[in-house]
C-alpha positions as CSV (number, residue, x, y, z in Angstrom):
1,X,87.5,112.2,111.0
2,X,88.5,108.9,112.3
3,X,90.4,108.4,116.1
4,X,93.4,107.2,116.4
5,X,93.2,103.6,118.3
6,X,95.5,100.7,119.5
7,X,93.8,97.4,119.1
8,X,95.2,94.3,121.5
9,X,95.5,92.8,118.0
10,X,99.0,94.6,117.3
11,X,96.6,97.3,115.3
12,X,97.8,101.2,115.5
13,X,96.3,103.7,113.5
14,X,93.0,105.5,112.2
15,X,89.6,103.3,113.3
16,X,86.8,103.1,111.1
17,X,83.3,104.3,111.9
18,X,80.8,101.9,112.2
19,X,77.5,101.3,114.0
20,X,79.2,100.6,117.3
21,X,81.5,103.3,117.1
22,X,84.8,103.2,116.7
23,X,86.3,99.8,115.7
24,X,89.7,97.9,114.1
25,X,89.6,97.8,110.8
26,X,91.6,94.4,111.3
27,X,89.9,92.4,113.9
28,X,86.8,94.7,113.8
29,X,87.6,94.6,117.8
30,X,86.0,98.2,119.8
31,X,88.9,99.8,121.8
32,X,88.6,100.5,125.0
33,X,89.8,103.8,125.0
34,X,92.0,106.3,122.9
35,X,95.5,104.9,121.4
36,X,97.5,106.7,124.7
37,X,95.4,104.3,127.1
38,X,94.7,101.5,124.6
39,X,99.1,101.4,125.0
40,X,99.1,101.2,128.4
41,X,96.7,98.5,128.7
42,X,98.2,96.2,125.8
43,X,101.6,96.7,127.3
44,X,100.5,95.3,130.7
45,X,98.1,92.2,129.1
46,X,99.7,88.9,127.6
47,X,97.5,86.7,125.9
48,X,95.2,84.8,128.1
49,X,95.4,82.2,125.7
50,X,98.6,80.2,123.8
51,X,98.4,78.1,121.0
52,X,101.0,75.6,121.6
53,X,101.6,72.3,118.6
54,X,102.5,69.0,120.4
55,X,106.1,67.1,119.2
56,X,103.6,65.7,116.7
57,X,102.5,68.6,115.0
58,X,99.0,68.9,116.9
59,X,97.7,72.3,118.3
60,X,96.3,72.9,121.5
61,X,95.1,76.3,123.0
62,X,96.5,76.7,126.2
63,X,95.3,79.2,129.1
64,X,98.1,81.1,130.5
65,X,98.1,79.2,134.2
66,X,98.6,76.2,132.4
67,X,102.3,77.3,131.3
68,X,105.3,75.2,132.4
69,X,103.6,72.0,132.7
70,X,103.5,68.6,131.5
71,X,100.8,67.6,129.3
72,X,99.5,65.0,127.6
73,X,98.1,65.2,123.3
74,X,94.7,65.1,123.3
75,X,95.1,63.2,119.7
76,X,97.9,61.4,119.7
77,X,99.1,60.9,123.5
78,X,102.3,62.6,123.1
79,X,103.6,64.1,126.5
80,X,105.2,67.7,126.4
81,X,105.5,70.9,128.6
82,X,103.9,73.8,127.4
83,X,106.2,76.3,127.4
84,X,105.6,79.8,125.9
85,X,108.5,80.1,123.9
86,X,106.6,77.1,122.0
87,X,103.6,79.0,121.0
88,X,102.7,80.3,117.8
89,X,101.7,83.7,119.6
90,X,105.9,84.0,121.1
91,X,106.9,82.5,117.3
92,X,105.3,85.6,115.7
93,X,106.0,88.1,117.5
94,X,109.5,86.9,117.8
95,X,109.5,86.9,113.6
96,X,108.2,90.4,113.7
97,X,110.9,91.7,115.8
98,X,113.4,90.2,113.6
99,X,111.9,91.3,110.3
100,X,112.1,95.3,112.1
101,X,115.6,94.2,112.9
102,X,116.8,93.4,109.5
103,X,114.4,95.9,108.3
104,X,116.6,98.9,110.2
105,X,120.1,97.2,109.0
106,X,118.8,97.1,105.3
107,X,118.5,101.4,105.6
108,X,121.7,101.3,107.8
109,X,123.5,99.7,104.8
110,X,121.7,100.9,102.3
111,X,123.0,104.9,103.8
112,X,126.2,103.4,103.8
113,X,125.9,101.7,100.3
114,X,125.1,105.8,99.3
115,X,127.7,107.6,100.8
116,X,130.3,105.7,99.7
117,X,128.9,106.1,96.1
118,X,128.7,109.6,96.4
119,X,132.6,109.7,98.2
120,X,133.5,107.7,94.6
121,X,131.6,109.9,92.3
122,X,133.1,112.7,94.4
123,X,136.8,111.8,94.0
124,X,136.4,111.0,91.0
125,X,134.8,114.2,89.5
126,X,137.7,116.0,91.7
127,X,140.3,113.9,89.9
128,X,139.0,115.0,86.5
129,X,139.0,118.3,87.8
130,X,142.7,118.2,88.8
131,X,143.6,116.6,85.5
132,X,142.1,119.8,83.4
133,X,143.4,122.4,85.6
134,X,146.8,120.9,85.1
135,X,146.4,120.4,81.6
136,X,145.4,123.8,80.7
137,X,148.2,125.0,82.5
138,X,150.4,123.1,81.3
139,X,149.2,124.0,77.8
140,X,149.5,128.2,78.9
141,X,153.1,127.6,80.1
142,X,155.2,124.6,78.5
143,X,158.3,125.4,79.8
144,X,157.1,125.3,83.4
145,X,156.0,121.9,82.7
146,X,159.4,120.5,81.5
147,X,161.5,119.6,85.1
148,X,164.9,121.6,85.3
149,X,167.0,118.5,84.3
150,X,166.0,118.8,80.7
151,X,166.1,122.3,80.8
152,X,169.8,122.1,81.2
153,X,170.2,119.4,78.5
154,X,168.5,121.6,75.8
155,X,171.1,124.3,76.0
C-alpha cells in the first residue's frame, strides 16, 4: 500500500512506488518525509523562484531577493518592479482559492436551492391533504358545511 505524501507541488494524496521509493505521481518529486511533516515544511517555504511577465508580455524567472525592485526586460528594455502579486505563481494560487470559494457557495446555494424545494413540495402535499380531509367531511356531514345564515333562510 502506497504512503500518504504532500508534495511542494500543491500534491496530497497516495504516492506511487517506484525505484526511488516513494514519489508524486504529478511532478514525480521524492518527499521528504510523511504528509504530517511534508505540511509543515510547505507551509513554511515560498517559492525560491517567481515567474514574473514584463508590461510587454515577456517572462522572466525571478529569485525571491530580487522582489520589489526595479528591473529592466531582458528583450525588449521595458522597466518594471517585480512584484509578487505580478507572478504567475501568486496568479494561480490566487485563481485556486477563488475557484474553492465559488466552489463552497455553489453547495451553499445549491442546499438552499433544496430545501426550499422540499418546503414547496411540502406545503403543497399538506394543502392537498387539507383539501381531502375537508372534502370528505364535508361529503359525511352537509349540513355542517352550509353556514347558519342559510340555515335560517331554508326554513
Amino acid at each position: 500500500m502506497s504512503e500518504s505524501i504532500a508534495c511542494i507541488c500543491g500534491y496530497h494524496g497516495p504516492s506511487v512506488l517506484s525505484t526511488r521509493g516513494a514519489t508524486c505521481p504529478i511532478c514525480g518529486a521524492q518527499p521528504s518525509g510523511s504528509i504530517d511533516s511534508s505540511l509543515e515544511s510547505a507551509a513554511s517555504q515560498r517559492p525560491k523562484t517567481y515567474h514574473i511577465p514584463c508590461p510587454k508580455g515577456h517572462l522572466l524567472t525571478a529569485i525571491e531577493t530580487m522582489l520589489e525592485e526595479q528591473v529592466v526586460c531582458p528583450t525588449c528594455n521595458a522597466f518594471f518592479v517585480l512584484r509578487i502579486t505580478d507572478s504567475l505563481e501568486y496568479r494561480k494560487r490566487q485563481q485556486r482559492l477563488n475557484e474553492e470559494r465559488e466552489g463552497r457557495e455553489a453547495q451553499i446555494w445549491l442546499k438552499r436551492a433544496i430545501w426550499a424545494a422540499v418546503l414547496v413540495v411540502a406545503s403543497l402535499i399538506g394543502m392537498i391533504a387539507f383539501s381531502l380531509i375537508y372534502k370528505s367531511n364535508r361529503a359525511a356531514n352537509p349540513a355542517a358545511s352550509v353556514p347558519a345564515s342559510r340555515l335560517s333562510h331554508w326554513t
